[in-house]
Structures are given as C-alpha cells and as structure tokens.
MILUM-729558 format. One record per residue: residue in one letter; x, y, z of N, C-alpha, C, O in turn. Coordinates in steps of 0.1 Angstrom, whole numbers, plus 5000, padded with zeros to 4 digits. Example, Ala and Ser with C-alpha at 12.3 -4.5 7.8 and 13.67 -1.06 7.14 Angstrom:
<sites>
a513249435078512349555078513249675078514249675085 s512849785071513749895071512950005079513450115080 
</sites>
This chain:
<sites>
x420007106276418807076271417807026282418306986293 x416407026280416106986290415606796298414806786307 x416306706292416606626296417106566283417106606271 x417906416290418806316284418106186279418706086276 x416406226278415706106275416006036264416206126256 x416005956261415705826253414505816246413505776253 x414105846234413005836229412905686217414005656212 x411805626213411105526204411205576191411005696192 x411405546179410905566168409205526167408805416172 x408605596163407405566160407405446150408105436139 x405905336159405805246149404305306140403205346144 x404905286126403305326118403005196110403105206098 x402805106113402204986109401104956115400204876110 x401004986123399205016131398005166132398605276129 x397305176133396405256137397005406146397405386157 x397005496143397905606152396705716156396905826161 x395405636153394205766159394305856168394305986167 x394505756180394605846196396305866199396805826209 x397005916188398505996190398406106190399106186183 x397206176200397506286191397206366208396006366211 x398306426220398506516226397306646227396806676216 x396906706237396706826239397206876249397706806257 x397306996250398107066262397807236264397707286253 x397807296271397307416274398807496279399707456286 x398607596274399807706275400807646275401607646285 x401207566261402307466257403307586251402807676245 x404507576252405407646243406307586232407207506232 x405507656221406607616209407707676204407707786198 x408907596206409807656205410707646191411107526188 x411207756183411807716170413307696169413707716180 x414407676161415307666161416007806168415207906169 x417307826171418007946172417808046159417808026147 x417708156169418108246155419108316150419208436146 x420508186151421708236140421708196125422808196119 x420608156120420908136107421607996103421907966091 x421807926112422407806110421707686105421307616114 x421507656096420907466090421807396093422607346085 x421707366110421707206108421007126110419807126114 x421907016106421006846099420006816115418906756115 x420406866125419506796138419506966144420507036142 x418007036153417907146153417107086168416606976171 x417407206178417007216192415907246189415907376188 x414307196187413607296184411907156187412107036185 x410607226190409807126193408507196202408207316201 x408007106209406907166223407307126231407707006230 x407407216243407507176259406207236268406007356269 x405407136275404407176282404207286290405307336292 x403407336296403607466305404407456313405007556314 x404807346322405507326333407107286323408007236330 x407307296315408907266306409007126298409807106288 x407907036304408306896301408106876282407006906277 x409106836276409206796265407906696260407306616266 x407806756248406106676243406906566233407306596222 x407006466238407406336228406406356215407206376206 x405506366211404806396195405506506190405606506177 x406006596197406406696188408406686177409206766173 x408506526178409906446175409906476161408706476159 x410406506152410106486138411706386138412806416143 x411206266131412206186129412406146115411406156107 x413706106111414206096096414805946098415905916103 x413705826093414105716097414305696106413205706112 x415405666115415605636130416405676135417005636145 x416505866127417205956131416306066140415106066138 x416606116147415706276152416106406144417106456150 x415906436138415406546129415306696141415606806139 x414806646153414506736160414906696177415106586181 x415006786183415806706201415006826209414606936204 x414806786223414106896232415306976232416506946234 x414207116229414907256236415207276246415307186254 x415307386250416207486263414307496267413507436261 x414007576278412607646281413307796280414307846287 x412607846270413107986266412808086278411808056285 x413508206281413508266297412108346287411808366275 x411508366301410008426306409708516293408708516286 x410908626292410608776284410908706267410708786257 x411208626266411308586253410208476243410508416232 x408908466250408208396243406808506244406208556254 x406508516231405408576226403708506229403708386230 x402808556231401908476233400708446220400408546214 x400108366216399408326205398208246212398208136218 x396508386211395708276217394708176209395008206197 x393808076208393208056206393907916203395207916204 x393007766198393207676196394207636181394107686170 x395307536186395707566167396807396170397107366181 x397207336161397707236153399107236151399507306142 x400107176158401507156156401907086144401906966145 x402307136134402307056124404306976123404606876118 x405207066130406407026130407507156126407107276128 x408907126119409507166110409407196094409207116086 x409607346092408807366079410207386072410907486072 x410207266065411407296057411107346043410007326038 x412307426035412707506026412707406011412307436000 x413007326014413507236007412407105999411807026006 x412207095985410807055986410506925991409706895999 x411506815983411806685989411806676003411206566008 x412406776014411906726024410506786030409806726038 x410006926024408606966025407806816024407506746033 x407606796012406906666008406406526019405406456021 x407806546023408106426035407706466048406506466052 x408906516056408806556066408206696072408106716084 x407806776064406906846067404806886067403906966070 x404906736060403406696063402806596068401706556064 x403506546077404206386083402806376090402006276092 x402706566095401606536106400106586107399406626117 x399706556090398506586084397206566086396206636088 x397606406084396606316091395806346100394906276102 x396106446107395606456123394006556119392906556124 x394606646108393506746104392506686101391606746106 x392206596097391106536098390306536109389106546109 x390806526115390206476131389606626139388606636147 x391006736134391006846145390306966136390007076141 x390206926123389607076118388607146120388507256114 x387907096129386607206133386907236146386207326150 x387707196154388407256167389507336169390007376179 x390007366157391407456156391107516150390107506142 x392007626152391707796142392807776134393007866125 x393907666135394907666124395907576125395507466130 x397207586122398107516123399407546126399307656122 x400307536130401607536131402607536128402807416130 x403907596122405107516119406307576127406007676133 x407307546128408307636132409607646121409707536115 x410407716116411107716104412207576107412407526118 x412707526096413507406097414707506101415107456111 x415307596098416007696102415807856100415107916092 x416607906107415708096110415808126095416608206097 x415608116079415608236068414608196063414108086059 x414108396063412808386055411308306061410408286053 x411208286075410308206072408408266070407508186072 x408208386067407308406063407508396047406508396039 x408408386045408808356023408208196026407108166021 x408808126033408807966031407307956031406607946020 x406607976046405307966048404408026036403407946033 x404508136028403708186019403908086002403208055992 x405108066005405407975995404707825996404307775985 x404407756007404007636011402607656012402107546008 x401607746015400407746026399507686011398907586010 x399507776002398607725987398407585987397307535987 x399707505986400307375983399607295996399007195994 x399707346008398907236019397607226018396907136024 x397207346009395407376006395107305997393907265996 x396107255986395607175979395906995981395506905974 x396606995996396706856004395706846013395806746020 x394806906016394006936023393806966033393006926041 x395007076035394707156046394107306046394907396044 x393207316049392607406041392207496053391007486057 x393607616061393107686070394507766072395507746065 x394407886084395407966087396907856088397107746094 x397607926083398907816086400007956091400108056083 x400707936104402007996108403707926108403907816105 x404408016110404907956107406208026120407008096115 x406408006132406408086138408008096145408408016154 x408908206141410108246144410908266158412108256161 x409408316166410408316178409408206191408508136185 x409408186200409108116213407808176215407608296216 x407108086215405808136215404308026228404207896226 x403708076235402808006243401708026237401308146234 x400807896233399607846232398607836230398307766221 x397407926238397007876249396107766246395307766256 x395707676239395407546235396107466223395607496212 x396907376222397607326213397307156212397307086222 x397107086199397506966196398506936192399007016184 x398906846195400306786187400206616182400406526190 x399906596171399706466167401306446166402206526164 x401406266168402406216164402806216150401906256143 x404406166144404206166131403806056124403705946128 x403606086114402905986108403105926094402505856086 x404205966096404805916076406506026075407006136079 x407005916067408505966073409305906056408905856045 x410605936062411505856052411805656057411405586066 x412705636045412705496052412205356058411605266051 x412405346069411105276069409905336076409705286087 x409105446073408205546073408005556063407405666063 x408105516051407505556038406705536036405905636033 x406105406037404905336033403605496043402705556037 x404105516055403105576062402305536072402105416070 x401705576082400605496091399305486081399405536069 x398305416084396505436077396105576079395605636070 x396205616091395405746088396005836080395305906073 x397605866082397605936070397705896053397605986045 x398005726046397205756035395705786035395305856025 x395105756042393905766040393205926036392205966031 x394105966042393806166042394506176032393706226025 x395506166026396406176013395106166006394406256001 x394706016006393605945994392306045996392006085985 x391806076003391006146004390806266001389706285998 x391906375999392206496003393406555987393106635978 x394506505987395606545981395006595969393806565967 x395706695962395106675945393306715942392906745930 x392706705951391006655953390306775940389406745933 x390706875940390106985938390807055923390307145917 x392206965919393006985908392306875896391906765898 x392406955883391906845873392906835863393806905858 x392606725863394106655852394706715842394206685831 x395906805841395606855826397406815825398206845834 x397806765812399206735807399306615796398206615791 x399906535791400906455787400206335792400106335804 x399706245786400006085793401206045794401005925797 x402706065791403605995796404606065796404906095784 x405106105803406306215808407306155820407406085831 x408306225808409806145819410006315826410006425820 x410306285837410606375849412006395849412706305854 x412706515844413706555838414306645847413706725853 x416006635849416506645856417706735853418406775862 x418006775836418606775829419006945825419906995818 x417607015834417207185833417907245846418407355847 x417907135855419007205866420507225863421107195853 x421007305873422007335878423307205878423307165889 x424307145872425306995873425506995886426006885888 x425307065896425707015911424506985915424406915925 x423807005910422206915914422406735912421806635917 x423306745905423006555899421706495891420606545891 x422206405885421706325877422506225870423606185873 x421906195860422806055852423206125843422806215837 x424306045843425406065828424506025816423905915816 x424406105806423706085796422206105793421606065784 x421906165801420306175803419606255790418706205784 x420206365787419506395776419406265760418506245752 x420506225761420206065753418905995756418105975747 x418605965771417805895775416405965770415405905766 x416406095771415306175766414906195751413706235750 x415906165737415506145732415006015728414206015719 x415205905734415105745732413405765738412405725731 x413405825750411705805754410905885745409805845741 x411606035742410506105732410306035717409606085709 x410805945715410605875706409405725706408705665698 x409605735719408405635726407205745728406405675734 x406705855725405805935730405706005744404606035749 x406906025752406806075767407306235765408306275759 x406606295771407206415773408306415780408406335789 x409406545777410306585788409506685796408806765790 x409606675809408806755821410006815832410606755841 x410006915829410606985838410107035850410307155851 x409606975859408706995873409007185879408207265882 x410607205877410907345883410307435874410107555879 x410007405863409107525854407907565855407507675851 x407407495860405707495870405407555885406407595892 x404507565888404007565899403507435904403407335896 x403307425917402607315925401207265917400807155914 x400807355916399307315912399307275895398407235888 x400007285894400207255874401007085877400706985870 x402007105886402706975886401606855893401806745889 x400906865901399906805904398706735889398306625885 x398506865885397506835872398206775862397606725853 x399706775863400506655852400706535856400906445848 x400606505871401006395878399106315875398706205871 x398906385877397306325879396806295865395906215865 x397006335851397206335840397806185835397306095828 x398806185840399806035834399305965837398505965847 x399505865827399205735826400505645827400105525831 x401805645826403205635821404105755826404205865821 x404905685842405405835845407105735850407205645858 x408305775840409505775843410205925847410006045844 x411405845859412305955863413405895873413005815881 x414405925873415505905880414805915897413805975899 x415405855907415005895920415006075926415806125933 x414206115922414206235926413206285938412806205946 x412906385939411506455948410306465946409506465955 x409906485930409006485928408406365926407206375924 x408806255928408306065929407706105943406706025945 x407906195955407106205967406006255963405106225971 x405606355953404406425950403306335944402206305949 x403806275930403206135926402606045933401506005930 x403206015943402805945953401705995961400905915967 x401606105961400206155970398906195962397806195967 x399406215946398206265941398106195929397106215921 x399206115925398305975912397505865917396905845928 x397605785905396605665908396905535905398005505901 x396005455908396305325908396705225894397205115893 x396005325883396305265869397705325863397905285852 x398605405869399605425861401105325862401405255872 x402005325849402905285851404305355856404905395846 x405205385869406005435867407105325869407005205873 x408405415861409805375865410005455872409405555874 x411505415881412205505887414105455888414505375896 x414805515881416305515875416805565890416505665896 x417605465892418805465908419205535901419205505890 x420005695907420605785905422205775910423205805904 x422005725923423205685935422605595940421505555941 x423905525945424105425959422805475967422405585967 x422205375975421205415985420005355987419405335998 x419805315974418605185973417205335976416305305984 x417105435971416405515972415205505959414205575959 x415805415949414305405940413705315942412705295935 x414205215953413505125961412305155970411205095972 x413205315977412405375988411105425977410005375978 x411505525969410505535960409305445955408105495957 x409405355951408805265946407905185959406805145957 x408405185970407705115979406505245983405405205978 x406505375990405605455987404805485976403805555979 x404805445963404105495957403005345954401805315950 x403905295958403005115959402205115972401305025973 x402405195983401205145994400605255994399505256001 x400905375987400105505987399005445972397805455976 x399005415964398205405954397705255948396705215941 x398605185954399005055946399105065930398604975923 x399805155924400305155915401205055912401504975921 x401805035894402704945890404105015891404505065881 x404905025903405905105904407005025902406904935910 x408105015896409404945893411104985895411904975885 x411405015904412405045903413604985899413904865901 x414505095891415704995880416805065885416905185884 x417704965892419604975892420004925886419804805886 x421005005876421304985863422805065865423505115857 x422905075878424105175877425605095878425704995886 x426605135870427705125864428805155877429505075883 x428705295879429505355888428805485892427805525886 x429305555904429105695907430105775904431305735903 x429605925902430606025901430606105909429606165913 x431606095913430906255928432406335927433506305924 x431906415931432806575934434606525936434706415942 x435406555935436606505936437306525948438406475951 x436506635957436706675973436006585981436106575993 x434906505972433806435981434506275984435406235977 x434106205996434106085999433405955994433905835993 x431906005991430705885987429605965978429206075980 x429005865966427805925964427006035971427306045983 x426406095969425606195976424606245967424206195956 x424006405973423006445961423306545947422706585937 x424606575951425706575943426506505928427006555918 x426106355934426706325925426106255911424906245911 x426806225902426506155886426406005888427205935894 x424905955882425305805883425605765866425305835857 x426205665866426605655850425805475852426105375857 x424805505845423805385841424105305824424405355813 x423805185829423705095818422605125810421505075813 x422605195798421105205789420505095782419305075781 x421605015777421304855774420404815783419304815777 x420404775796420204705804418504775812417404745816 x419604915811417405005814416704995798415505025799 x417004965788416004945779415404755777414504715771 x416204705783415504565786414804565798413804495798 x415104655810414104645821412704765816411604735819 x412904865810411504915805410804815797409604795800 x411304765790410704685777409704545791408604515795 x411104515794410204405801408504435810407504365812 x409004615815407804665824407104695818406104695825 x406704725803405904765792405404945798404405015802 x406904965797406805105798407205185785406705295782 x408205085775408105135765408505025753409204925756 x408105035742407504905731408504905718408004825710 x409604955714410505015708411404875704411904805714 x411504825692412604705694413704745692414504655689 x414204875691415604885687416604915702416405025709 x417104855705418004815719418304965721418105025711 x418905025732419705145735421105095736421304995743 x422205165728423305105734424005175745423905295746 x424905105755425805125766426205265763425705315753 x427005365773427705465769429005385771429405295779 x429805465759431405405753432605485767432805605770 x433105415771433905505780434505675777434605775784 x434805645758435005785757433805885764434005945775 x432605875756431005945762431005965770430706075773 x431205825785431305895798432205965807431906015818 x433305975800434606035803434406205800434606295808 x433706215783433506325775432306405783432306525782 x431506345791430206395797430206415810429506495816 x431006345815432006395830432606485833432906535844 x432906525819434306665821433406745817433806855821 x432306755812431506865809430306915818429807025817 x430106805828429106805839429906905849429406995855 x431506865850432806935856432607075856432407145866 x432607125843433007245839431507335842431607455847 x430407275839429007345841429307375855429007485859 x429807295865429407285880430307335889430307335902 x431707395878432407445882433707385894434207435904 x433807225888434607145897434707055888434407065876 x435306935896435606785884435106675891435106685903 x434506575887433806485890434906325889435406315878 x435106225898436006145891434606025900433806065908 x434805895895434705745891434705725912435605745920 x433605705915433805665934434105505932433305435927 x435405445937435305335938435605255953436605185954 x434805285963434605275972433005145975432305105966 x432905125984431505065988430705135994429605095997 
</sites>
C-alpha cells in the first residue's frame, strides 16, 4: 500500500467548512475488480504525485471503511476531464447508502456551481452502473442535483475536490453543522407529504434471515388498533417513502434503516419510537440522530428478553430474532403517548416464542436457538 500512516477519526462537533481538499490530476482509485465485498476495501484519492488524500477516508465509527491504495501502473487509469466532487464509496446496500454514502454532501453546497458533478467509486466491483442509476434520482431528491459517476476502473481528474466526511455511524451520527444544515435545507425539499399520520415501519414482508422481533405481526395488530398503518418501506420507491415519512405525525419501528431516512426528511413535531431489535444499543444510535437532525420526540425502548440468532452463529447480528417484552413496550408507548389504549399487551408465553422460533427456522431455512452469551 502506499504508506503505513496513522490517520485521526474526524471530529464533527465543530464547524468542517474549510475540509474540503483540491487537487489537480488526482487519481481515483476504486476497489479491485474481483468481485469481492469486503468489510475494509483498498480504494480512495491519491494526488498526482501518489500521496494519499486523508479526506478521501470513509470511516465507520472509529473504523476505516476505506485504506490507501496501490498507485495504479500508468496504462490502467482512464482519464475524466473537467471539474467534479468525490463523494466516497457507493454502497449497494440502503442503510449504509443512507449513512456512509452521503457523509460527503454537505460540501455541495459550497461546490455546486464549480463542479460539473460528482463522484463515487463502487463499495465493491457489481453492477456499478445498476447501483449508480438506482441511487442518482434519490441524491436529487437530497439535494444533489447534478451528473453523478460512479467510476469502476482508475481514473485521473483533472480538477477534483474531496471534502472530508461529515456524518457517519456511532459517534458520527449526530453529524457535523454543515451537513445537517444541507439535510435541513435540501432533503425531501421538493416531495409533498402524502400517506398515513401514523405508521409502524414493518419488518414482517421480508425475507426471516433479514430479522426482526418475535411476534411482530401481534405487535401490528395491537398498533392497527391504535390507528397506525403497517408500512412496508420495500414496496415503494424512494420518493413515495419520503412523502410517508414527511406525512407522519406518529412514526414506530424496530431499529432498522429506514429510521436513517426519517431522520433526513421529517420534522420536528413528530413522535417516533424505536424497538431494540438486538444487542447493540442501536435504537439508541437511532434516536440520538433523529434528535439532532430534527429535534424530534424520539424514544428508544429495550424491552428485549433475549436474542435469537442462527444456530452456526456466535452473537446477535443482522440476522438475528429479538424476543421483546410486549407488556413492558406497551407501558413505555403509553408512557410516550404514542399510543392511548388501556388494555395492557400481554408477554409472549414461552410456548409462542418457542412456536415462532421454529417457524422463523423453517421460513429461513435454518434454526434459530436463545444466545446466552454477553
């Protein structure tokens, strides 16, 4: 690689205006093209002369997401001219699209009348003109509203910015100012509200190796009884799930991905919950973004009993079943005045969750047992 540096986690608790690199006949370089996804990828900007562009880091918490590359040999980088915007790794995946793929938005603000576009390089080599055509609509309606690439092989410059990032997982959630401020400004801007005032974000139309809670369809009748729609986010488009988010008034859901979209394009008068799924303190994470992104009344409830995970598996994951206390989330809704119902929910009976375990099994084509680990 080309060096053994040591790099900073970015701090975004201050001002990140002037993070933002230029460089002339910079090379962007994308992951290998064997098809491989992995979790950390050789891939980034290195200046004309080779040296690694520290902005171009995408980090996951106080992980690197991304490491300097190789300087690709002479006959292997394509040339791209005119001014254009590094935006990062363009992942496939929407939860981390959400996150880590628009970390470095903020900057457009700044650069949009000086660039002819933007940047991405694939989070790994498939498809990436599918990914890009699939995302570019969706950035237009975040407000990026210009040519977007997405670029496969090794490619020179010849004027490039590279803003630092600017909103991450972890402790990156919350985000720097300038990019809520472009969220607030920009997200959603051009979409009008159309759906449901109170919709639980349902989890229950996927696939059982996706995960979710034991019992969830229960939970769905208990809320449709309270007036919330079940909302199936995968049945939509981007732009429809935007016009339901912006719609609610009253928005419950297990910790999932679409609590990242919420956060960019609701408002300040709604109420959500958010049901710990797994171990992880992730409706925590949840809840803290959607509170400095909006100042919303956001509430996150662990109510979880145990995990279930895969019977090959070690620990919770995204994988696995949480088996929640309903007793205990219908005292923490009630308390949030999320929902007004005086008839208590009861517990699931061990039979139920044993009977709903073996059946999550069979959908998912494996067996799920009880993690009793830390």
């Amino acid at each position: 690689m080309t060096d053994g540096a040591e790099y900073a986690v970015p701090d975004l608790s201050g001002s990140i205006a002037d993070k933002i690199s230029f460089h002339e006949n910079a090379i962007v370089v994308p992951p290998p093209k064997d098809g491989l996804n992995r979790s950390v990828q050789w891939s980034g900007v290195l200046d004309a002369d080779g040296t690694f562009v520290e902005n171009s880091i995408t980090w996951r918490g106080k992980s690197q997401v991304t490491r300097p590359p190789q300087m690709p040999a002479e006959g292997e980088i394509t040339e791209l001219k005119g001014t254009w915007m590094f935006l990062g790794p363009l992942f496939g995946h929407f939860g981390h699209f959400l996150v880590e793929s628009i970390c470095r938005i903020w900057a457009y603000g700044q650069l949009k009348d000086k660039i002819d576009g933007v940047i991405y390089v694939p989070k790994f080599q498939n498809r990436p003109e599918h990914v890009v055509s699939v995302y570019a609509p969706f950035l237009k309606a975040l407000g990026v509203d210009c040519p977007v690439l997405n670029l496969s092989d090794a490619t020179r410059v010849e004027k490039l910015y590279v803003p630092q990032q600017g909103f991450g997982m972890f402790q990156m959630i919350e985000g720097a100012p300038e990019f809520r401020d472009f969220i607030n400004d920009y997200a959603g801007k051009d979409v009008e509200p159309e759906g449901a005032k109170k919709i639980y974000v349902s989890r229950s139309a996927l696939p059982p190796i996706r995960g979710s809670i034991l019992g969830e369809t229960l939970l769905e009748e208990w809320l449709q009884a309270e007036g919330y729609e079940v909302y199936h986010p995968q049945k939509h488009n981007h732009l429809e799930q935007i016009a339901a988010y912006k719609a609610a008034t009253h928005v419950i859901a297990v910790d999932c991905s679409p609590l990242h979209l919420l956060a960019l394009v609701g408002n300040k008068d709604q109420k959500v919950g958010i049901i710990a799924r797994r171990d992880g303190d992730l409706d925590q994470i949840f809840a803290r973004q959607i509170k400095a992104f909006k100042g919303a009344e956001a509430h996150a409830f662990n109510v979880l009993e145990r995990n279930w995970i895969e019977s090959h598996a070690n620990r919770p994951s995204r994988t696995s079943w949480g088996e929640v206390n309903y007793a205990k989330l219908y005292e923490g809704f009630k308390a949030a005045g999320l929902i007004e119902g005086d008839t208590p929910w009861p517990a699931l009976t061990e039979a139920q969750v044993t009977e709903i375990a073996d059946e999550i099994g069979k959908g998912a084509d494996t067996t799920f047992r009880p993690f009793e680990g830390k």
